[in-house]
Structures are given as C-alpha cells and as structure tokens.
PyMOL Python script that loads the backbone (N, CA, C, O; Angstrom):
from pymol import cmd

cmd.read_pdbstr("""\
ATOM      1  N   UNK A   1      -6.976  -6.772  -7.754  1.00  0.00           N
ATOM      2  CA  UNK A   1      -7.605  -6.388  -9.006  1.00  0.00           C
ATOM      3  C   UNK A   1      -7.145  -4.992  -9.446  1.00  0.00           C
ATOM      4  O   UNK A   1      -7.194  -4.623 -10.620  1.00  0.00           O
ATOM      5  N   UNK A   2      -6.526  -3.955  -8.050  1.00  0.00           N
ATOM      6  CA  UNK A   2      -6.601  -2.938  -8.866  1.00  0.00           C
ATOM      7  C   UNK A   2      -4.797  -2.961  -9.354  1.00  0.00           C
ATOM      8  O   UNK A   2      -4.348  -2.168 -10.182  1.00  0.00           O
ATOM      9  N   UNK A   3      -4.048  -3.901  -8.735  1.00  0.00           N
ATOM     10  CA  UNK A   3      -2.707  -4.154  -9.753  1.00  0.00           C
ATOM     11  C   UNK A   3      -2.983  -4.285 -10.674  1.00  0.00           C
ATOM     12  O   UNK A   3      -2.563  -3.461 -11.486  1.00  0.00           O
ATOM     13  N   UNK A   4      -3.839  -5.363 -11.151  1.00  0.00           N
ATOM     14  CA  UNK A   4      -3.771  -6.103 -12.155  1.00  0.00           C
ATOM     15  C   UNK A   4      -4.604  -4.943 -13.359  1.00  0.00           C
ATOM     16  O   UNK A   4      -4.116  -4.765 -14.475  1.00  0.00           O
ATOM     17  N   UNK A   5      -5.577  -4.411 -13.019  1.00  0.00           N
ATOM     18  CA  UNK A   5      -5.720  -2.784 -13.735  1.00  0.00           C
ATOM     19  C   UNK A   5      -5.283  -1.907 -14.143  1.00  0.00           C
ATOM     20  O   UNK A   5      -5.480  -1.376 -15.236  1.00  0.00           O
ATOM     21  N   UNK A   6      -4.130  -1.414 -12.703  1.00  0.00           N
ATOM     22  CA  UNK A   6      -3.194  -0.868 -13.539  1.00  0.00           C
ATOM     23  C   UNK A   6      -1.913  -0.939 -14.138  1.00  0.00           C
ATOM     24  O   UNK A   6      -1.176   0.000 -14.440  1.00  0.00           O
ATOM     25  N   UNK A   7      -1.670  -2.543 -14.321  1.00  0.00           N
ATOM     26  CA  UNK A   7      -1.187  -3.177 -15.214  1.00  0.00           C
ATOM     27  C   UNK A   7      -1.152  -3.181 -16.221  1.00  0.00           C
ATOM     28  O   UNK A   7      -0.058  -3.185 -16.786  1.00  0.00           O
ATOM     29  N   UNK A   8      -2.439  -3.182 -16.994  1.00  0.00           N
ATOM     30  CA  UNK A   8      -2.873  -3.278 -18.141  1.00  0.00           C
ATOM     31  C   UNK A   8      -3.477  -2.190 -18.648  1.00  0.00           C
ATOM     32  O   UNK A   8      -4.048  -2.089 -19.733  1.00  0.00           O
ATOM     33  N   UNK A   9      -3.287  -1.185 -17.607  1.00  0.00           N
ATOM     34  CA  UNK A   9      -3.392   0.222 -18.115  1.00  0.00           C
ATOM     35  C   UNK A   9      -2.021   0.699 -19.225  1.00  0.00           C
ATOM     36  O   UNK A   9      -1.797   1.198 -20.328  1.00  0.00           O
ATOM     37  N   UNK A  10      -1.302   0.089 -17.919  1.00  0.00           N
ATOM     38  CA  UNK A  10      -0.047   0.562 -18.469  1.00  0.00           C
ATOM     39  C   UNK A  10       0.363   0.138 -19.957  1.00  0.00           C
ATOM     40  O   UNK A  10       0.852   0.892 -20.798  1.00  0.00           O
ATOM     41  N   UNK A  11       0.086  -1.129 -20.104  1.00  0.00           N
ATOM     42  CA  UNK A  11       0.061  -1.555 -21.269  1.00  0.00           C
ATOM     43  C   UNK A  11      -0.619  -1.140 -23.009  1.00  0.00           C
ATOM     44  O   UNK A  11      -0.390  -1.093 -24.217  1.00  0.00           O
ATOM     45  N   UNK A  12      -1.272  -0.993 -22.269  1.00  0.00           N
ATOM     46  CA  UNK A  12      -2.421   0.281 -23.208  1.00  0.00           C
ATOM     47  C   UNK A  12      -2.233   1.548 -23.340  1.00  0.00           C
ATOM     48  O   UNK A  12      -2.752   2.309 -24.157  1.00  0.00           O
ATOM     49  N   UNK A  13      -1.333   1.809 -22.361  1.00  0.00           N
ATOM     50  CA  UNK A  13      -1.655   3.470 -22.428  1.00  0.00           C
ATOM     51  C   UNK A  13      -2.897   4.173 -22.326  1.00  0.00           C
ATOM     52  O   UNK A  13      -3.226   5.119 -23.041  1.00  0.00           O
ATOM     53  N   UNK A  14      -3.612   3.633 -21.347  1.00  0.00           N
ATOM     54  CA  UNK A  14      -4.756   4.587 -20.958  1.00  0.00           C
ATOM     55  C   UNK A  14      -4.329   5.410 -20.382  1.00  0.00           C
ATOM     56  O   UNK A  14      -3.271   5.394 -19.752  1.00  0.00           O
ATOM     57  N   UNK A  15      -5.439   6.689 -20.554  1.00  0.00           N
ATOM     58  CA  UNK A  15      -5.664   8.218 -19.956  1.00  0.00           C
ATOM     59  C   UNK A  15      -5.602   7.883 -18.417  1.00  0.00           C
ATOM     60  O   UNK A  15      -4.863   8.660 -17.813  1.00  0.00           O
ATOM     61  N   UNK A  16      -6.133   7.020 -17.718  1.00  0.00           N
ATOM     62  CA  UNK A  16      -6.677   7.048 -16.522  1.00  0.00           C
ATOM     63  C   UNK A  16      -5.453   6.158 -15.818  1.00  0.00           C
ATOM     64  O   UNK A  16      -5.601   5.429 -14.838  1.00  0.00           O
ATOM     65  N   UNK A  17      -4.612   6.313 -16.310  1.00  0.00           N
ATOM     66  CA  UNK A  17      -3.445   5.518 -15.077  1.00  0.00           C
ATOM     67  C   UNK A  17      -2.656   6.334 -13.944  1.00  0.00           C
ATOM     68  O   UNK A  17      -2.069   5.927 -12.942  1.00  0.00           O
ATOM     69  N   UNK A  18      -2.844   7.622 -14.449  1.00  0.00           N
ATOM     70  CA  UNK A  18      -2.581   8.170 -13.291  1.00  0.00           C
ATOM     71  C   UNK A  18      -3.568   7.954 -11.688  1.00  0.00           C
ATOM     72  O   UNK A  18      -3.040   7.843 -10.581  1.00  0.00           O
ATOM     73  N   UNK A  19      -5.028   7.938 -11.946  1.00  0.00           N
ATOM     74  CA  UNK A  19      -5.921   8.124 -10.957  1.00  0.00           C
ATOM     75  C   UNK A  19      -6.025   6.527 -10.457  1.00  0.00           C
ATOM     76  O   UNK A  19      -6.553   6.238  -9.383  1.00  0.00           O
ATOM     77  N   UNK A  20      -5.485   5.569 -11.323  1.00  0.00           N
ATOM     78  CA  UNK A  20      -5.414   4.059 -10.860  1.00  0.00           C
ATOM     79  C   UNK A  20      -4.039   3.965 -10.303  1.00  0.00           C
ATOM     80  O   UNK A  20      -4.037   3.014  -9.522  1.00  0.00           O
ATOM     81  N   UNK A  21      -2.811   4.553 -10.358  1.00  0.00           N
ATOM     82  CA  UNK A  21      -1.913   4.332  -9.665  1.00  0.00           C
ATOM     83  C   UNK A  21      -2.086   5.009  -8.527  1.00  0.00           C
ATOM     84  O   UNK A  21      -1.523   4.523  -7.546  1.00  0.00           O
ATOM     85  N   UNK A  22      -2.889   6.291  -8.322  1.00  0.00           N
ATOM     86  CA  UNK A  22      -3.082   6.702  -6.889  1.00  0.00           C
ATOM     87  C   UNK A  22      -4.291   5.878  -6.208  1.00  0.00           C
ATOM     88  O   UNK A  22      -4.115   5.985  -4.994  1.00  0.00           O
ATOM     89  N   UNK A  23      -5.349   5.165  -6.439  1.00  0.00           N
ATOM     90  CA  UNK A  23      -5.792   4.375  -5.937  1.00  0.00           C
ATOM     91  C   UNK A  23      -4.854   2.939  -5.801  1.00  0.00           C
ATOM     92  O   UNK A  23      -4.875   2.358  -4.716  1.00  0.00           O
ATOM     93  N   UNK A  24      -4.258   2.535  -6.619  1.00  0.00           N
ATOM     94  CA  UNK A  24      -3.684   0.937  -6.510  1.00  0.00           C
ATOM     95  C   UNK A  24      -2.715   1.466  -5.216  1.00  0.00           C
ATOM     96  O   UNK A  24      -2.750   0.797  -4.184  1.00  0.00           O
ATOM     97  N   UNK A  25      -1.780   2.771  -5.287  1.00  0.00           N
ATOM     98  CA  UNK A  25      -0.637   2.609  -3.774  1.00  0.00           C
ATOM     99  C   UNK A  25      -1.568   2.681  -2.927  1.00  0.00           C
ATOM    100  O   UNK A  25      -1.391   1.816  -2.069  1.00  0.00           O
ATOM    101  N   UNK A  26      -2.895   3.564  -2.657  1.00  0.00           N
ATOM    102  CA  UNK A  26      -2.998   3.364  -1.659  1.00  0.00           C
ATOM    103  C   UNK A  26      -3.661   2.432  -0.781  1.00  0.00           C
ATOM    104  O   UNK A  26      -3.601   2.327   0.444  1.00  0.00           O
ATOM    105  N   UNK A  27      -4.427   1.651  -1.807  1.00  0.00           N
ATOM    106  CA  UNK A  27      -5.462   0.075  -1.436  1.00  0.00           C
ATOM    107  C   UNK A  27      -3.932  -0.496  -0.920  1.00  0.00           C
ATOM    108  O   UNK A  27      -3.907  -0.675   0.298  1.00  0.00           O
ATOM    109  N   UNK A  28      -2.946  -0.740  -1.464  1.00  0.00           N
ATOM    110  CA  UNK A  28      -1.793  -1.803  -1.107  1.00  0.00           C
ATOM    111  C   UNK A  28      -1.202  -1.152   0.199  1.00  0.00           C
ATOM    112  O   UNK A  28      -0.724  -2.000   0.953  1.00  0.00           O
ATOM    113  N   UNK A  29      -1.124   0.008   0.606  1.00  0.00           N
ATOM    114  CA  UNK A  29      -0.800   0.752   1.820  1.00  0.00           C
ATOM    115  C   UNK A  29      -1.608   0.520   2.695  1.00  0.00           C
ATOM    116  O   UNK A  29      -1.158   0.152   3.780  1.00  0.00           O
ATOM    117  N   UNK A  30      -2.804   0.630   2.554  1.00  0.00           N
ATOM    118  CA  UNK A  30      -3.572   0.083   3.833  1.00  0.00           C
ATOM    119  C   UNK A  30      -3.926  -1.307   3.776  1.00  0.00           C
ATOM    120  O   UNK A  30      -4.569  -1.596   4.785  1.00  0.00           O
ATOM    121  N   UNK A  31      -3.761  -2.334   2.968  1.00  0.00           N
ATOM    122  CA  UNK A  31      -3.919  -3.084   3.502  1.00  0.00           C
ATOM    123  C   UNK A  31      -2.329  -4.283   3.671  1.00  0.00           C
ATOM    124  O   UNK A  31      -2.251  -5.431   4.109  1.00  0.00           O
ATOM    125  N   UNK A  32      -1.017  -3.119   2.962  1.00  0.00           N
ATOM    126  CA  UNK A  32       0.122  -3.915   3.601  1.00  0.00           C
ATOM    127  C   UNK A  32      -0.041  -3.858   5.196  1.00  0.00           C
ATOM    128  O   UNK A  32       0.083  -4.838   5.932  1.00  0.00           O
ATOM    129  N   UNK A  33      -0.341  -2.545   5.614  1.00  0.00           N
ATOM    130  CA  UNK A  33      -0.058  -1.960   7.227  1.00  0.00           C
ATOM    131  C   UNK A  33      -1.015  -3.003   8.207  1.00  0.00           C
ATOM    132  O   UNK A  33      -0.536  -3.532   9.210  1.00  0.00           O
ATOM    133  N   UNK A  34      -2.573  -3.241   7.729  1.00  0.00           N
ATOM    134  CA  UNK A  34      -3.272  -3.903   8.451  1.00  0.00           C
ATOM    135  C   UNK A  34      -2.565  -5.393   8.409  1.00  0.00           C
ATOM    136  O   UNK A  34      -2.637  -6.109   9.408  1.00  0.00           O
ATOM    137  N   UNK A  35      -1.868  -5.844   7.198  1.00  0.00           N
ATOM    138  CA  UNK A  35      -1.703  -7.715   7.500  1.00  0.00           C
ATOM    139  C   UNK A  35      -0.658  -7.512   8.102  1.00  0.00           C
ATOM    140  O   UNK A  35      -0.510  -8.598   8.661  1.00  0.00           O
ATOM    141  N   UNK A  36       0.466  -6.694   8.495  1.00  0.00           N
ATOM    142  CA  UNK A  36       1.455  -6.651   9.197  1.00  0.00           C
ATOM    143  C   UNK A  36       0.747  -6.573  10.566  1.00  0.00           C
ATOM    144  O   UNK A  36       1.134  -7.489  11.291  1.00  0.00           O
ATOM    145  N   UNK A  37      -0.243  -5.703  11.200  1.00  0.00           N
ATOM    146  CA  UNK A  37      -0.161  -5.653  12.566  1.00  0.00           C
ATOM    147  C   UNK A  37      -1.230  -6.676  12.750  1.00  0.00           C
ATOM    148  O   UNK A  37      -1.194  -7.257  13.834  1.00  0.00           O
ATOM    149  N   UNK A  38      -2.258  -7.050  11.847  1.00  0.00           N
ATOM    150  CA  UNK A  38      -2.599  -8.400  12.619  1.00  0.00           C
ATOM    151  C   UNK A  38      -1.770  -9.505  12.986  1.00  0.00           C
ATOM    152  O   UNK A  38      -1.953 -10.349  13.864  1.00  0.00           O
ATOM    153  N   UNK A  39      -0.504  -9.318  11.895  1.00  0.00           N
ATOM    154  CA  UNK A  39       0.154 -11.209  12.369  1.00  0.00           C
ATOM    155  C   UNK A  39       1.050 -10.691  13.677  1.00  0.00           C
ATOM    156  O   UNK A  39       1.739 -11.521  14.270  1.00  0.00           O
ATOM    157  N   UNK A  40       1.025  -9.303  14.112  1.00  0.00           N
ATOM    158  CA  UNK A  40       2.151  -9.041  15.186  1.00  0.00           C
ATOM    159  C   UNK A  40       0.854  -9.450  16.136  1.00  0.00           C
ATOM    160  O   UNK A  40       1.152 -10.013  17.189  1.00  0.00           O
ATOM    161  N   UNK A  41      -0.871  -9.176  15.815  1.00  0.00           N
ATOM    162  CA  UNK A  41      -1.311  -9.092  17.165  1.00  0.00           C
ATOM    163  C   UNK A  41      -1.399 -10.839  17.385  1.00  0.00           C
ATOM    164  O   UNK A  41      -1.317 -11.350  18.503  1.00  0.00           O
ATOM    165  N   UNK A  42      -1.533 -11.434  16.432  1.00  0.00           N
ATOM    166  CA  UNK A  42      -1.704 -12.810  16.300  1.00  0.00           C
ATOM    167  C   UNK A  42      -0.063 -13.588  16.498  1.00  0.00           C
ATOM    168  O   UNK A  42       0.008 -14.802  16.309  1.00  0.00           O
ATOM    169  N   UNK A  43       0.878 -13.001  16.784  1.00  0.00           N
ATOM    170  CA  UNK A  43       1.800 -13.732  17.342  1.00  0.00           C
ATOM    171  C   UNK A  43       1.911 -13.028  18.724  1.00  0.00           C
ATOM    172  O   UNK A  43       2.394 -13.773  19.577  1.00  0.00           O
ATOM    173  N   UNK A  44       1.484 -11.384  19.303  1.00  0.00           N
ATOM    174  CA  UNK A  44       1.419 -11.322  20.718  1.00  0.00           C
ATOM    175  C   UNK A  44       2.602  -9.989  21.016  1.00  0.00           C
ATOM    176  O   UNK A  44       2.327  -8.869  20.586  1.00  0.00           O
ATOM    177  N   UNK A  45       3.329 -10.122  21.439  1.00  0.00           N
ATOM    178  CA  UNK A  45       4.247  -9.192  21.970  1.00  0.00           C
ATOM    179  C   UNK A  45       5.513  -9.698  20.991  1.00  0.00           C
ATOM    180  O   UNK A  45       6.310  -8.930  20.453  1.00  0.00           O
ATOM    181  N   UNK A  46       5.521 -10.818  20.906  1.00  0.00           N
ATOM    182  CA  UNK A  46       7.062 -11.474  20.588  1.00  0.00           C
ATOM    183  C   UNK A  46       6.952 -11.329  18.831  1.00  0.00           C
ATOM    184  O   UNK A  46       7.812 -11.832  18.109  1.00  0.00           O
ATOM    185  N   UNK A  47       6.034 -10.739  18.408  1.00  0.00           N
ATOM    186  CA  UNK A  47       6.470 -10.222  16.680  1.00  0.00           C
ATOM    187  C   UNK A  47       6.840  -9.095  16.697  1.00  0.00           C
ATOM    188  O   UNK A  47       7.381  -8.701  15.663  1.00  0.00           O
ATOM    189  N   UNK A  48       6.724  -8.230  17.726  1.00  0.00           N
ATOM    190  CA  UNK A  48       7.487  -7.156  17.404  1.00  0.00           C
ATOM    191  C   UNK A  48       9.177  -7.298  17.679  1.00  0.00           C
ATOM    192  O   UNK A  48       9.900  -6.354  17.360  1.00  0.00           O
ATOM    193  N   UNK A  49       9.610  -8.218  18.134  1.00  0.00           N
ATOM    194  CA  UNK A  49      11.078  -8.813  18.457  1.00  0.00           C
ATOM    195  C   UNK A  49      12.033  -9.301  17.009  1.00  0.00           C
ATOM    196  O   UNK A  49      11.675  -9.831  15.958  1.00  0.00           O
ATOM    197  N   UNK A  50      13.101  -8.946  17.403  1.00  0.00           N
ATOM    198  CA  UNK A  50      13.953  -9.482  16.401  1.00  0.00           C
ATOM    199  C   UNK A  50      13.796 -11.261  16.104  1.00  0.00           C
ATOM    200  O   UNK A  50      14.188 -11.739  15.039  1.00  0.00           O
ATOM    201  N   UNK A  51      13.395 -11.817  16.810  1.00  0.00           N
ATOM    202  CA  UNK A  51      13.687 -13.724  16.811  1.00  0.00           C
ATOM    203  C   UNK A  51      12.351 -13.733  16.011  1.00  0.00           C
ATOM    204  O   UNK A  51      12.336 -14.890  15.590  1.00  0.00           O
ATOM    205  N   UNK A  52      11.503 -13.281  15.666  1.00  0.00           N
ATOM    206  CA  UNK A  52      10.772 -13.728  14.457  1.00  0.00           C
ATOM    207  C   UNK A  52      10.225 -12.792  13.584  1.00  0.00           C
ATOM    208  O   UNK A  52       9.954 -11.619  13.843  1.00  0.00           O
ATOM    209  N   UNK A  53      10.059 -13.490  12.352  1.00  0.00           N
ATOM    210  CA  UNK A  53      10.561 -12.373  11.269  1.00  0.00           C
ATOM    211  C   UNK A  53       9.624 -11.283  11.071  1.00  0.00           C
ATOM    212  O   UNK A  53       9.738 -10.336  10.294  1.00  0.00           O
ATOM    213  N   UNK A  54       8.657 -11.553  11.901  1.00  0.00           N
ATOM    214  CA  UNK A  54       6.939 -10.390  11.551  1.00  0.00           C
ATOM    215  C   UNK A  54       7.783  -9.319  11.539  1.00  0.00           C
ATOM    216  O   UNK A  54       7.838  -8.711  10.470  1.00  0.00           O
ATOM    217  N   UNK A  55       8.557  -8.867  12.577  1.00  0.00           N
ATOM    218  CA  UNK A  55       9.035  -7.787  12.793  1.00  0.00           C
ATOM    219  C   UNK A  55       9.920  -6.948  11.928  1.00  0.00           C
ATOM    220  O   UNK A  55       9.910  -5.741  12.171  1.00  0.00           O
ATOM    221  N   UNK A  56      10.996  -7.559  10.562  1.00  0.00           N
ATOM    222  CA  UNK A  56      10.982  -7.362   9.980  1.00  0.00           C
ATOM    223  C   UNK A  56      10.544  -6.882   8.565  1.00  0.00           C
ATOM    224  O   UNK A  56      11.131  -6.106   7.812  1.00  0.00           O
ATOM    225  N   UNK A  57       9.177  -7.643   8.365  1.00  0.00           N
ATOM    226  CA  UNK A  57       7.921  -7.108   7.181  1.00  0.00           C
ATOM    227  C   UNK A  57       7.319  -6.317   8.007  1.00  0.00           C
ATOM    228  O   UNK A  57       6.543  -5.767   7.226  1.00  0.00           O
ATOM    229  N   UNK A  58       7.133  -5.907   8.914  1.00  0.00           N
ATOM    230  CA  UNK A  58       7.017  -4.628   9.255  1.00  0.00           C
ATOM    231  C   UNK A  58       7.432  -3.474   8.807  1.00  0.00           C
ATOM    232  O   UNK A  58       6.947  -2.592   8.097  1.00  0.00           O
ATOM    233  N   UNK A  59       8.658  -3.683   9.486  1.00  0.00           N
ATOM    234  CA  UNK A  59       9.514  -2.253   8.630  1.00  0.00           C
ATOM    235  C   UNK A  59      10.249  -2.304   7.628  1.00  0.00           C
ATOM    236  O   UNK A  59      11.127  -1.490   7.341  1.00  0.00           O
ATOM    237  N   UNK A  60       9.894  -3.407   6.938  1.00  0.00           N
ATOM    238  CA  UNK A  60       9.953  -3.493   5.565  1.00  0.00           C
ATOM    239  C   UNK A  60       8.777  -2.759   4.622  1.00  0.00           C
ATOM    240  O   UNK A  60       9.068  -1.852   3.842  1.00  0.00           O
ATOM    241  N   UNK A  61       7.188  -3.346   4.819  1.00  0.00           N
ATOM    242  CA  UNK A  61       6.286  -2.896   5.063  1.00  0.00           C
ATOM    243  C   UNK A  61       6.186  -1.566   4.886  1.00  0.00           C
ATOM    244  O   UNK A  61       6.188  -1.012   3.787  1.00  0.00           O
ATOM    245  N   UNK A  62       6.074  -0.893   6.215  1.00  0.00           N
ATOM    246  CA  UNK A  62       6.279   0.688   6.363  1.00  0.00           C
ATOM    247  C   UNK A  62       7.371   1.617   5.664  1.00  0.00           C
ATOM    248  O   UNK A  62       7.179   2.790   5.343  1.00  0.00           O
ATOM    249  N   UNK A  63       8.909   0.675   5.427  1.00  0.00           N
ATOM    250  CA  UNK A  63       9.431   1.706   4.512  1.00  0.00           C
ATOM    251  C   UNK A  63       9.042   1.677   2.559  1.00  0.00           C
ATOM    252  O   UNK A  63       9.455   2.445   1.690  1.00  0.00           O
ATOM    253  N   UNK A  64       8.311   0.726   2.466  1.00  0.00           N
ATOM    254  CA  UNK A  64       7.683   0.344   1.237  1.00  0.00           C
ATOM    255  C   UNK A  64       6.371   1.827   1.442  1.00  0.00           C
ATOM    256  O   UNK A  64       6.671   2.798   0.748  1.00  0.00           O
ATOM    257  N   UNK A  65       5.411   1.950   2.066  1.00  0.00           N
ATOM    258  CA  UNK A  65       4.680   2.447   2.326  1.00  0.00           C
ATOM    259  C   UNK A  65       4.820   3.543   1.953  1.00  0.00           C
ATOM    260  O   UNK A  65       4.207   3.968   0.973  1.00  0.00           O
ATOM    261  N   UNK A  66       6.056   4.600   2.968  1.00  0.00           N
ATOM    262  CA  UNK A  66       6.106   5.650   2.752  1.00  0.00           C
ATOM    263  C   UNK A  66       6.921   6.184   1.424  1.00  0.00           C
ATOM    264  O   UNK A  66       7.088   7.339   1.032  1.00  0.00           O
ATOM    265  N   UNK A  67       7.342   5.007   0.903  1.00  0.00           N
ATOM    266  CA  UNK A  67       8.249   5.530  -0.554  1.00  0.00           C
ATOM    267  C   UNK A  67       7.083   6.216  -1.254  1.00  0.00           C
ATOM    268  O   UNK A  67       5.877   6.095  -1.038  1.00  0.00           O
ATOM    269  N   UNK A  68       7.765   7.004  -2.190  1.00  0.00           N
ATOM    270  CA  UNK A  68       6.467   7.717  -3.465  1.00  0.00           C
ATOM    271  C   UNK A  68       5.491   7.750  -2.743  1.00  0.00           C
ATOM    272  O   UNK A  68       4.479   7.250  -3.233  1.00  0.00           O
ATOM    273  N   UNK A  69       5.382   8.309  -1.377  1.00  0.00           N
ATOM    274  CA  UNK A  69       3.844   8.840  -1.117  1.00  0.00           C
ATOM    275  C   UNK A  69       2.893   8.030  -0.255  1.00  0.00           C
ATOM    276  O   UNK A  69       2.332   7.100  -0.835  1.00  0.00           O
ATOM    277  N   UNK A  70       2.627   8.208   0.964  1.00  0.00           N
ATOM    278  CA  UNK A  70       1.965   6.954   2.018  1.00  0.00           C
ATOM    279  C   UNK A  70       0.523   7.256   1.524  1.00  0.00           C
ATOM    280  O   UNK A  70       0.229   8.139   0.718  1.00  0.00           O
ATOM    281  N   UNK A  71      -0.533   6.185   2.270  1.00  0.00           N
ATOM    282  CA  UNK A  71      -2.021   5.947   1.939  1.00  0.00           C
ATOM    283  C   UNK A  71      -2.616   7.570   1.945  1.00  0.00           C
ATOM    284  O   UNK A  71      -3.429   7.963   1.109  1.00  0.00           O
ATOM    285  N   UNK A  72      -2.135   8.314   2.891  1.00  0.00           N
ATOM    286  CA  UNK A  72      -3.137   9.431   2.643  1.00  0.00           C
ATOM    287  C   UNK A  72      -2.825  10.486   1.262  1.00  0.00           C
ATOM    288  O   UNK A  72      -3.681  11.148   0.676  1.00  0.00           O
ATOM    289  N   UNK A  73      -1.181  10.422   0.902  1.00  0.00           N
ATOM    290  CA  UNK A  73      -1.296  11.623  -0.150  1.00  0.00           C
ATOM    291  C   UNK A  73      -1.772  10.725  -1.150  1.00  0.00           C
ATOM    292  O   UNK A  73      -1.621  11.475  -2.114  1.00  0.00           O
ATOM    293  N   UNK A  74      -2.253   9.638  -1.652  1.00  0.00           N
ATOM    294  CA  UNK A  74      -2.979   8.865  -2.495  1.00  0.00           C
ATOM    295  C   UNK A  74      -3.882   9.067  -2.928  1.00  0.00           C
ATOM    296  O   UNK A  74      -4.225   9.302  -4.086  1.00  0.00           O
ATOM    297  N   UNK A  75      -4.841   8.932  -1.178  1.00  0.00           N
ATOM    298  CA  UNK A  75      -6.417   9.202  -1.348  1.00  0.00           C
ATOM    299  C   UNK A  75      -6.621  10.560  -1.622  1.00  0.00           C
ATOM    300  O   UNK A  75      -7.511  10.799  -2.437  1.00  0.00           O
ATOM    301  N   UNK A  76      -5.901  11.688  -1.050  1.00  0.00           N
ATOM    302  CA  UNK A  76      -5.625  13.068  -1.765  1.00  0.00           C
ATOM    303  C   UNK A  76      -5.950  13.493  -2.862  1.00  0.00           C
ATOM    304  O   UNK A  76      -6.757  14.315  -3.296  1.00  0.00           O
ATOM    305  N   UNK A  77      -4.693  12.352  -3.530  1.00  0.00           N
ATOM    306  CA  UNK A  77      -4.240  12.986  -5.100  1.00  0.00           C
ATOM    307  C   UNK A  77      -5.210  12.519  -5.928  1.00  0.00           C
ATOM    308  O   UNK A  77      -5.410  13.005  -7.042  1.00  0.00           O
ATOM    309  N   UNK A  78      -6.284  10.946  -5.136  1.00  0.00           N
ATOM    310  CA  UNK A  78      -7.070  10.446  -6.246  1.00  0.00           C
ATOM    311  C   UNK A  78      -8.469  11.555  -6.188  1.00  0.00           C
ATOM    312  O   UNK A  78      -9.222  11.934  -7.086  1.00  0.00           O
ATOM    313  N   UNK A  79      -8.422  11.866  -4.711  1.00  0.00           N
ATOM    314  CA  UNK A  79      -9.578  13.076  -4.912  1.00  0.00           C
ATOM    315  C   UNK A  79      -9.545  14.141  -5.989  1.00  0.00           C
ATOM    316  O   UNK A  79     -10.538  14.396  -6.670  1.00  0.00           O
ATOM    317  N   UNK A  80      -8.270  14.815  -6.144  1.00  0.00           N
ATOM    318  CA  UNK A  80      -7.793  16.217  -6.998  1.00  0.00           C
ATOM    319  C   UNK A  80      -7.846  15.343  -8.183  1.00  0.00           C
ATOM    320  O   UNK A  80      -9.050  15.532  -8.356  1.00  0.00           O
ATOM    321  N   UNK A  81      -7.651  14.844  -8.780  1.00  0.00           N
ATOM    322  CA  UNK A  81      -7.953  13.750  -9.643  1.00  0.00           C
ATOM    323  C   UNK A  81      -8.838  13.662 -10.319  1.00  0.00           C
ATOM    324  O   UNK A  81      -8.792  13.800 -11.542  1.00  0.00           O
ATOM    325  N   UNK A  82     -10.108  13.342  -9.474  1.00  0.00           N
ATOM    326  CA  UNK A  82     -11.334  12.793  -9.668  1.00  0.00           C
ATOM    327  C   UNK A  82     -12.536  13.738  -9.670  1.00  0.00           C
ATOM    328  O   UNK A  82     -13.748  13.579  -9.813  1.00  0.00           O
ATOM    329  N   UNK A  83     -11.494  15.092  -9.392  1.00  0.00           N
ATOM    330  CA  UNK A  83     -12.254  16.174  -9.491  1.00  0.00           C
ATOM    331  C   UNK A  83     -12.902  17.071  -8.004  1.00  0.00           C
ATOM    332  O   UNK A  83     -13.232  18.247  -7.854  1.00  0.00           O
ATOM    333  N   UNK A  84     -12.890  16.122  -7.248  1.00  0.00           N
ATOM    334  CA  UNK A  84     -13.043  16.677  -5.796  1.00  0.00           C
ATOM    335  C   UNK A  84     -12.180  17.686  -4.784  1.00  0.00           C
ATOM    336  O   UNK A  84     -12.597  17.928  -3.651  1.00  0.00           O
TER     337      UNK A  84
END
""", "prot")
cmd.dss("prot")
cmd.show_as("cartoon", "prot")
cmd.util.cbc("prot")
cmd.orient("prot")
C-alpha cells in the first residue's frame, strides 16, 4: 500500500512524497531482508549455497537494500521529516 501511495503521489505531485518515499524504502527493506532469511531458514543450511537460488535473492536483496540508503537512514530521514 505504501508503493502504491507513493505512486500516486508521484502522479499528483504531492508535497508529501518525499516523507512517503522514506517510509515506502524502508517498509520494502525490512521486509525484503526478513522474506529472504526466512526462505534460507525454511530451506536450512543449503539456501545459503550456490545450487539453489535463495542464495542469490539474497544478495540480490541486500544489494537492492543498500542502494539510495538502507532501512535505518529511512527511518532517520522520515523522523527529520516528520519533525522529530
């Protein structure tokens, strides 16, 4: 929902797309990082291995993550933001 927000921020040109793009990376940062290490804990030792592909959306994953800014300078910037 909050893509699809600031989606249609964008579209509009609302004031507030800055403080929705620092919330939208970082909702998608924490919860790319969590579905990656559940399916590694839910396949065991052998997703972190090259022979199946978890291991790749991993660090696919994580280098997505840290581009433009990982989950914490997000929650940061949405604080300074938001006035906090």
């Amino acid at each position: 929902s909050l893509v699809l927000k600031s989606l249609q921020c964008i579209d509009e040109g609302g004031e507030e797309l800055l403080v929705l793009a620092s919330m939208t990376k970082a909702k998608t940062a924490l919860v790319g990082k969590r579905a990656c290490c559940e399916a590694i804990q839910m396949f065991g030792g052998i997703g972190m291995t090259d022979e199946i592909d978890i291991g790749f959306f991993l660090k696919r994953a994580q280098a997505l993550i840290n581009t433009f800014g990982d989950a914490n300078y997000h929650l940061d910037r949405y604080g300074r933001l938001s006035g906090y």
